[in-house]
C-alpha positions in Angstrom: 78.9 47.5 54.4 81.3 49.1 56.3 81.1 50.5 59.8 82.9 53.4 61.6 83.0 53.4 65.3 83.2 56.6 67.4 83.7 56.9 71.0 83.5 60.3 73.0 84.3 61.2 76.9 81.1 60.0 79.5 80.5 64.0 79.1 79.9 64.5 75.5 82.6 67.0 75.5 85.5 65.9 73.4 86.0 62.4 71.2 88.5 59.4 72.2 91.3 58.6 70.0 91.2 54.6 68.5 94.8 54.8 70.6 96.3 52.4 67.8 92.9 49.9 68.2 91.2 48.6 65.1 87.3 48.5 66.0 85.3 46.1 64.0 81.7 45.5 64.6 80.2 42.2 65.1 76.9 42.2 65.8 74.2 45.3 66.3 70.8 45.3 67.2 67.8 47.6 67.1 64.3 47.3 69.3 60.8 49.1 68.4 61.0 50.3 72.1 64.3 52.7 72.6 65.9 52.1 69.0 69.4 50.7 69.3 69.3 47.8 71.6 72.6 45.8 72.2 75.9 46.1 70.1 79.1 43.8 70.2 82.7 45.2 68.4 85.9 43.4 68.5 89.0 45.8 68.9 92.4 44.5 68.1 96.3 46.3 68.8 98.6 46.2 71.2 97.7 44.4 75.1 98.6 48.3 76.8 96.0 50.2 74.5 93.4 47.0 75.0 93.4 47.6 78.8 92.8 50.9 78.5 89.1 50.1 76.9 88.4 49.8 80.3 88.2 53.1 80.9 85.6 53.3 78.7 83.2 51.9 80.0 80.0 54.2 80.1 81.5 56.2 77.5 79.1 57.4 74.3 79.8 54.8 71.3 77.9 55.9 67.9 78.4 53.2 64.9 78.6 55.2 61.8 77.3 53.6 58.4 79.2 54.1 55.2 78.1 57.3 54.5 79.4 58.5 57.6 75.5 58.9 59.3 75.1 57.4 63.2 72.9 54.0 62.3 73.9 53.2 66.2 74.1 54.6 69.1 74.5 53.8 73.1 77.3 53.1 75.6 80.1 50.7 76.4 78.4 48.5 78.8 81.5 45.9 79.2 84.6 45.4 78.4 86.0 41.7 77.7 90.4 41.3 77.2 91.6 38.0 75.8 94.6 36.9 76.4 96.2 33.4 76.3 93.8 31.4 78.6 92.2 33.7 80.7 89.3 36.9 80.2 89.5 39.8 82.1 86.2 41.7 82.2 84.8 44.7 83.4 81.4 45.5 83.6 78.7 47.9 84.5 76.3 45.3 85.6 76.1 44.8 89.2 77.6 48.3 90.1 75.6 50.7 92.0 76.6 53.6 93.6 73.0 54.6 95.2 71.5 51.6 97.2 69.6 50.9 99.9 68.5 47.8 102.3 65.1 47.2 103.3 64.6 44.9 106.3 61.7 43.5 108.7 61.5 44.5 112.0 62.7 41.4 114.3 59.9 42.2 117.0 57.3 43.9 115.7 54.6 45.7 117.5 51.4 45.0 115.8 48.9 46.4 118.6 47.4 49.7 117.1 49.9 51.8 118.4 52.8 50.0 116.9 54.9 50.9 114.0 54.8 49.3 110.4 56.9 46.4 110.5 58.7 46.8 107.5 61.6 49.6 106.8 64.2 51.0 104.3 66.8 52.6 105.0 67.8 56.2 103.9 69.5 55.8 100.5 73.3 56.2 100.4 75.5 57.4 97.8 79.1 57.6 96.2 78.9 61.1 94.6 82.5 60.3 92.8 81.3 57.2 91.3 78.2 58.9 90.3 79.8 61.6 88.5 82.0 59.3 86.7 79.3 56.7 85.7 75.9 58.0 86.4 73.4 57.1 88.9 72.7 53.7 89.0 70.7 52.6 92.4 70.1 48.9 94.1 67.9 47.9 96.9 68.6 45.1 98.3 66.5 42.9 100.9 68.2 41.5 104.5 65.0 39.9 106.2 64.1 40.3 109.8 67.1 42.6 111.6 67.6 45.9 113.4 68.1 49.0 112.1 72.0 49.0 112.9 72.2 45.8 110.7 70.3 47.0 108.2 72.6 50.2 107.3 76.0 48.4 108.1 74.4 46.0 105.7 73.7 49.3 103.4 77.1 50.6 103.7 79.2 47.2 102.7 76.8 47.1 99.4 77.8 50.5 98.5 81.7 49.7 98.9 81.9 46.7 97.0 79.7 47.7 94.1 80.1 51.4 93.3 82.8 50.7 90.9 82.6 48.5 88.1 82.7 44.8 88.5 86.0 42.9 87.8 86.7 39.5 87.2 89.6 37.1 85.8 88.1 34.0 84.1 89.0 31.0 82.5 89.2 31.3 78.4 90.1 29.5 75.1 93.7 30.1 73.9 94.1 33.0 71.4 96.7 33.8 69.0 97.1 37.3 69.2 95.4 40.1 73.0 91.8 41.1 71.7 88.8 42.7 73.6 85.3 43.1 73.3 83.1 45.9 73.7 79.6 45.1 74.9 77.5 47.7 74.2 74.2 48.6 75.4 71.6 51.4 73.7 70.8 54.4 75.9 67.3 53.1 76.5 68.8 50.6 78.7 70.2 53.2 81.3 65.8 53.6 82.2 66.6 50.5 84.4 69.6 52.3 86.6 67.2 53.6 88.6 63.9 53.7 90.4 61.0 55.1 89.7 59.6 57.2 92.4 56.3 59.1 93.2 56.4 60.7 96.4 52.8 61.8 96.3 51.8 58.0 95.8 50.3 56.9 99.3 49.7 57.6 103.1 48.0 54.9 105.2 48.5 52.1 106.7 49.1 48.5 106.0 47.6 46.6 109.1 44.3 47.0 110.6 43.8 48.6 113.6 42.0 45.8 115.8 39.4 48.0 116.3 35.8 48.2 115.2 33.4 51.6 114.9 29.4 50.8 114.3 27.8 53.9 112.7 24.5 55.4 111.4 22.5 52.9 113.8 22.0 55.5 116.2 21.2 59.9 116.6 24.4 59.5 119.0 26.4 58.1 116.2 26.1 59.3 112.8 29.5 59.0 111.3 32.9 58.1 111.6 35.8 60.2 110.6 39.8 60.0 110.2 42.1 63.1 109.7 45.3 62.8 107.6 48.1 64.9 105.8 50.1 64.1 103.2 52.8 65.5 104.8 54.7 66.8 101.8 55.3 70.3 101.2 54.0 70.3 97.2 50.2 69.8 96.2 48.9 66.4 96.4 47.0 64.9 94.1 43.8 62.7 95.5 42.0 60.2 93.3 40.8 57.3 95.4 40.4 56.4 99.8 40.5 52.5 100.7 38.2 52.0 103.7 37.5 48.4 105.6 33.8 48.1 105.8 31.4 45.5 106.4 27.2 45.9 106.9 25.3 44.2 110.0 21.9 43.1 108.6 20.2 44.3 105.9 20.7 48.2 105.4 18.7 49.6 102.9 20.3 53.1 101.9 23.6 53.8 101.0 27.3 54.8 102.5 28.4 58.3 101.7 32.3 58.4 101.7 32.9 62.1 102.0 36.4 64.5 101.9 36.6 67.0 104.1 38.9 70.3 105.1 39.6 70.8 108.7 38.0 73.2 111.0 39.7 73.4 114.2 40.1 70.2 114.5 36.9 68.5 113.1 35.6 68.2 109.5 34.7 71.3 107.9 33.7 71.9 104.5 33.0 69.3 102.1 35.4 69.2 99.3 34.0 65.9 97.2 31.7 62.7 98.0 31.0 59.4 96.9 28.0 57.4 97.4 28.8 53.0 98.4 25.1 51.3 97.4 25.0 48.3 100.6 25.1 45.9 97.5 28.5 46.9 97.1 29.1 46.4 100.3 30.0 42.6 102.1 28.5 41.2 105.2 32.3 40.2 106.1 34.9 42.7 106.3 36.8 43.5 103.4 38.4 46.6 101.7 36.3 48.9 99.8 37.7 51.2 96.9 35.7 54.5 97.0 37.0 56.7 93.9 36.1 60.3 93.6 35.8 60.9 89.7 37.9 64.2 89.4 41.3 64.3 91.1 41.4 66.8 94.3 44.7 68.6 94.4 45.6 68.9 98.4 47.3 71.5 99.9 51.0 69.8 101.6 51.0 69.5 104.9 47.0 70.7 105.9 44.7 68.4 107.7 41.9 66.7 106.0 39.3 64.4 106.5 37.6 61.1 105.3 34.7 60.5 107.0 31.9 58.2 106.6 27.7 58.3 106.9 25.0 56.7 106.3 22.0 58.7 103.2 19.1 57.3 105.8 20.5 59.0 109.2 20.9 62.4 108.4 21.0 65.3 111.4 17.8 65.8 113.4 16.0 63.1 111.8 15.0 59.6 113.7 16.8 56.6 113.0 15.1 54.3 110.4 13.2 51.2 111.4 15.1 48.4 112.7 18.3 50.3 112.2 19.2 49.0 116.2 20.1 45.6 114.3 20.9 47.1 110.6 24.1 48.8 110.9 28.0 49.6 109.1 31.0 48.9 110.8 34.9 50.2 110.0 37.8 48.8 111.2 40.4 51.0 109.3 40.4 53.9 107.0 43.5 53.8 104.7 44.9 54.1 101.2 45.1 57.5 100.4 46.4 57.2 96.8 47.7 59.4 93.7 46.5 58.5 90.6 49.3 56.9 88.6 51.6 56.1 91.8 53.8 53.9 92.5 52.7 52.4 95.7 55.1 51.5 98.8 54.9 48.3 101.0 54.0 50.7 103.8 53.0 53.9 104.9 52.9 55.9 108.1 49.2 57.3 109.1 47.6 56.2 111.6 44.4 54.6 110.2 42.5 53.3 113.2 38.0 54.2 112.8 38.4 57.4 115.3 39.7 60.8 115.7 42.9 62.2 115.2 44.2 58.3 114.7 42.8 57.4 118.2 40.5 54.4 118.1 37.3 54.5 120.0 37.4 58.3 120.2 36.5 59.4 116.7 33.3 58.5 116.5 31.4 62.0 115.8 27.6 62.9 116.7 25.9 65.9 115.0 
């Protein structure tokens, strides 16, 4: 069988001459996931029209079959010149021209009031590069620093890598200049970059050092914490993390309810769940609550999560023995999307108490 070997501009607007090349294919593959996977053709002429392969690199490539219909298709990943003794190539791997540097903080404040110890910087780009190749993003990781390292770190990543790689390298002696094109399918471009869910999670990551007994008592029934997404879209909720533990043997159950805000203290309640104590550990440990229909939430309102016990309900006495049968909570976090992708961190305050204060969010009737 015979193969034909088109090339067009990185725009799709106009096709590329062979400049005096003669393309033959070498090797082609195909994958159940994306189609054509990985493709290798040998180009042969004159050394000035083999360099100028290079600037084809993330240029469309579709391998035509002897009937003249595409069978291939993808972009010139790399580009390899042979000459006597030495391989120049030039590659798209390793480039990015959108990276960022995340980094730990070298003194971190881990008291409740402190900050999450762990950072990215903002993401910065090389529009020209992008234009030219594409978006294709990096993180990298720099380990405990300061925030000055971490985007001078940021910066010299984006200058050495937002153009494609380059390297001379040793080779076998060859008779006659040849190149090869690597070629890569366009489901291989879904790795370039990152995907991202911004309505993925609010909370925190450490907890607060701070504990809040509840329902053991008229004086106090619950426990609340306010949040906001902080986004100006809708946000979709599916599931609150709490840290929880029981104190004796409590017979009835936790009620794990969302609330809106009312000048400042839960209002309305929008959805509940309902914790049986056998789900619930004498030691403290993180308890999913999930509320079985998503609740789409309004961008940047207040809400509530707050937490009470079925047996201690307004105006009623406290159950027997409830002085020594009683729920604690350390933390309320975890505020999550269903489907997200979730960060390392997150930036609510989620200390047991009001408005992120511990000790003082402790409500009575």
């Amino acid at each position: 069988m015979g193969w034909g070997v088109y090339f067009e501009s990185r725009d799709f607007s106009r096709p590329l001459p062979a400049a005096g090349l003669t393309f033959r294919v070498q090797r082609l593959t195909w994958s159940e996931e994306g189609g054509p996977q990985l493709g290798e053709v040998q180009a042969v002429g004159d050394l000035s029209a083999l360099e100028s392969l290079v600037g084809r690199l993330r240029c469309p490539v579709t391998v035509l079959d002897d009937y003249g219909s595409p069978a291939w298709w993808g972009y010139v990943h790399a580009v390899q010149i042979f000459l006597d003794g030495v391989v120049f190539r030039a590659t798209l791997e390793g480039m990015a021209n959108r990276v960022a540097v995340r980094w730990a903080d070298e003194n971190p404040q881990m008291e409740e009031t402190g900050q999450a110890y762990q950072h990215q910087t903002a993401w910065l780009d090389d529009l020209p590069s992008q234009r030219a190749f594409g978006v294709k993003e990096m993180i990298f990781s720099l380990g405990e620093a300061s925030q000055a390292e971490a985007e001078a770190a940021c910066y010299t990543h984006l200058m050495t890598r937002r153009l494609p790689q380059v390297q001379a390298l040793p080779g076998e002696r060859v008779g006659r200049p040849c190149a090869v094109l690597d070629l890569r399918g366009w489901f291989d471009t879904l790795r370039w970059r990152f995907w991202s869910e911004p309505r993925g999670y609010t909370g925190n990551i450490q907890s607060g050092g701070r504990e809040a007994s509840f329902g053991h008592s008229l004086a106090v029934q619950r426990v609340a914490q306010s949040f906001s997404s902080g986004l100006a879209g809708g946000w979709e909720l599916s599931e609150v993390w709490v840290k929880l533990w029981k104190v004796g043997a409590p017979s009835d159950q936790v009620v794990v309810s969302l609330c809106a805000d009312q000048n400042g203290l839960p209002g309305t309640v929008l959805a509940s769940v309902s914790l049986s104590t056998g789900e619930i550990a004498s030691e403290p440990g993180w308890v999913k609550v999930f509320f079985p229909e998503a609740l789409m939430l309004t961008g940047g309102t207040m809400y509530w999560v707050v937490l009470a016990r079925s047996g201690v309900a307004g105006g009623t006495a406290a159950l027997p023995g409830d002085r020594a049968r009683r729920l604690r909570l350390t933390c309320l976090v975890g505020l999550c999307a269903r489907g997200a992708d979730l960060p390392g961190w997150g930036g609510v305050s989620g200390h047991a108490g009001r408005d992120g204060k511990p000790g003082g969010g402790a409500l009575g009737r």
